[in-house]
C-alpha positions in Angstrom: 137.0 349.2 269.2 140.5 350.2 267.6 141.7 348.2 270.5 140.1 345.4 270.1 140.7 345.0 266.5 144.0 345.4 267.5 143.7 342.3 269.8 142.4 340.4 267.7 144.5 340.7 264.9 147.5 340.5 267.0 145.8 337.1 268.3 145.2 335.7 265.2 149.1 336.6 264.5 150.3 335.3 267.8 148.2 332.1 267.2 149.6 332.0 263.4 153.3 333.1 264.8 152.8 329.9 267.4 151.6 327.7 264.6 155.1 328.4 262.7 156.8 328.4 265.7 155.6 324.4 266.2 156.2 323.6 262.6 159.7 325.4 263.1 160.3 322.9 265.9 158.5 319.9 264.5 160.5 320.2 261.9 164.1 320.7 263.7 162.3 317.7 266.0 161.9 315.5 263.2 165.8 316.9 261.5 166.8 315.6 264.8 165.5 312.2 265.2 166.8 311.9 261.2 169.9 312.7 262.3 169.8 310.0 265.1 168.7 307.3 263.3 168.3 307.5 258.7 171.0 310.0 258.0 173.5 307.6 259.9 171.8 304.4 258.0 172.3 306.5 255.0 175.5 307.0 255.3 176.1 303.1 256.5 174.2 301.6 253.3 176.4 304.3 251.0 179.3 302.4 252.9 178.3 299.4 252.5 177.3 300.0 249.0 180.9 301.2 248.1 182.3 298.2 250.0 180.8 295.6 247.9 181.4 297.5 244.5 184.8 297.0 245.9 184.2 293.6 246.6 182.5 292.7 243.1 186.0 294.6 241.5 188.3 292.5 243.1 186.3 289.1 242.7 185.7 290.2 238.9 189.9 290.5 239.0 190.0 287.3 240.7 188.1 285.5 238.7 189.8 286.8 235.3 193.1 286.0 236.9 191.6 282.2 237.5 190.2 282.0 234.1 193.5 283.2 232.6 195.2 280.6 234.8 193.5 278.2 233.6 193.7 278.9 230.0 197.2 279.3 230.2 197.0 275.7 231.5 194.9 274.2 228.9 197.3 275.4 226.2 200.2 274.3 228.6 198.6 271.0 228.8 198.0 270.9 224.4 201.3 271.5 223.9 202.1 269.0 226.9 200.4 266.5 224.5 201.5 267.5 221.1 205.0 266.8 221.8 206.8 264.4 218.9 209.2 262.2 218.8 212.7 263.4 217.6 213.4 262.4 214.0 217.0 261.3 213.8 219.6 261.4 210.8 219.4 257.4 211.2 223.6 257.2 211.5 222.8 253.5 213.3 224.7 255.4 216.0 221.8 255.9 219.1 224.0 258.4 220.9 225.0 260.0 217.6 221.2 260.4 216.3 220.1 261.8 219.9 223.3 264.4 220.4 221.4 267.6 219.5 219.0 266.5 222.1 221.8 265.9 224.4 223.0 269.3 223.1 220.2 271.0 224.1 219.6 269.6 227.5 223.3 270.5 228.2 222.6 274.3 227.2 219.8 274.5 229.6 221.4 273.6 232.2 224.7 276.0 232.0 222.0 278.9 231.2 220.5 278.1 234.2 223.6 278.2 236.3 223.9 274.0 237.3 226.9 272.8 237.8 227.6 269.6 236.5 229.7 266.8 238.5 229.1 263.5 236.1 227.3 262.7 233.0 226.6 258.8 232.5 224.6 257.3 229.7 223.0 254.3 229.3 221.6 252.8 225.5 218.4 251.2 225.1 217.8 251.2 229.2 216.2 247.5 229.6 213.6 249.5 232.3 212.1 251.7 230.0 208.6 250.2 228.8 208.9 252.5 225.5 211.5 251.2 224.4 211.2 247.1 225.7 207.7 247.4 224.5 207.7 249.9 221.8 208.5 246.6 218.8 211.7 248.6 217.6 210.0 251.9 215.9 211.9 253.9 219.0 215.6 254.8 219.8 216.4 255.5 223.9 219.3 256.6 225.8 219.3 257.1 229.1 221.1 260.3 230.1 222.6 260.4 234.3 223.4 263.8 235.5 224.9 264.8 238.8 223.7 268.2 239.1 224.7 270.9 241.7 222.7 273.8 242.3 220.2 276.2 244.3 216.0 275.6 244.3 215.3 278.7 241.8 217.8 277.1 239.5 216.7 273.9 239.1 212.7 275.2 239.4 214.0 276.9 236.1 215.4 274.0 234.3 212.4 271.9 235.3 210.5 274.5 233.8 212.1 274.1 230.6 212.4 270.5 230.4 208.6 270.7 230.5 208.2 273.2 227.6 210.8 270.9 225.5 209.2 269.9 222.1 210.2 266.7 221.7 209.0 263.9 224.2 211.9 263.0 226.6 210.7 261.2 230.1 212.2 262.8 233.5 212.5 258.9 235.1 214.7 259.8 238.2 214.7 263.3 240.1 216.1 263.0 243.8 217.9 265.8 245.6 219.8 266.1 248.3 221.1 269.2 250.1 224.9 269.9 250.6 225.8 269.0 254.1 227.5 272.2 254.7 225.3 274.8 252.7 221.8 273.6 253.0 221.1 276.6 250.7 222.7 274.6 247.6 220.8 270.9 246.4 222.7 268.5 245.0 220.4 266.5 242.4 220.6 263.2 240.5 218.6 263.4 237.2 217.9 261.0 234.5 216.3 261.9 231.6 215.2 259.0 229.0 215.6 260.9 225.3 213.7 259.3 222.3 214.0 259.1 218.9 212.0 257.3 216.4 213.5 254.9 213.8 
């Protein structure tokens, strides 16, 4: 009878030490087929995740850059519009009352490293509307240069001459480049400078 208890409770261990046994390998079963197929989606959707919080960090940047862009341009374009005329010492000279704008154009362009081969001026050009149709309240002058330069240079002037605070017109801009140095521009540019009476 020992025996037999014996048997059966080693059975009823062998059938609970079979029962683990299963569970053991259900579960490395189902470990294995989550290997094979979540923990790898897992992995991919944590990718993916971190790829489009890049994504959403470097449109966020892009769009701030934009919006400063375009703010800078706004208040570009108010000072664009806010320009005034130049109030003269009224010496009934034209080219007397525009010389510090003359003077100031001259600067720029020596600080931006232009040579300059000619300067001609014209008074009261008959072509410009502002001053055929302005009834007298504005002074022009016409200003020819012969400029000689390379791109960044004149970029830079071009540049300034927008940022200048008193309204001048850019009528003519035509370059050329050297015919033996296609690296240097040669430039005619004629700049209309007002004055109000």
């Amino acid at each position: 009878m020992v025996n037999k208890e014996i048997v059966e409770i080693l059975k009823g261990k062998a059938i609970f030490l079979v029962l683990i046994l299963a569970i053991i390998a259900g579960g490395i079963f189902w470990l294995g087929i989550m290997d094979g197929a979540v923990i790898p989606a897992a992995i991919k959707n944590y990718q993916s995740e971190q790829e489009l919080k890049q994504e959403i960090k470097d449109k966020t940047r892009q769009l701030e850059q934009i919006e400063n862009d375009n703010k800078l341009k706004n208040e570009a374009a108010k000072k664009a519009t806010v320009k005034e005329f130049f109030k003269a010492q009224s010496t009934g000279d034209i080219t007397t009352d525009l010389a510090p704008m003359f003077e100031n154009v001259i600067t720029m362009i020596k600080q931006n490293g232009l040579r300059m081969k000619s300067i001609n001026y014209t008074v009261s050009p008959p072509e410009d509307n502002l001053v055929k149709n302005g009834g007298g309240a504005y002074n022009g002058c016409r200003v020819d240069f012969k400029l000689v330069g390379y791109y960044p240079q004149f970029t830079a002037l071009l540049q300034e001459l927008e940022m200048y605070p008193y309204f001048i017109n850019i009528s003519k801009f035509e370059v050329e480049p050297y015919q033996y140095d296609k690296r240097i521009l040669i430039t005619d540019l004629s700049i209309v400078f007002y004055s109000k009476r």
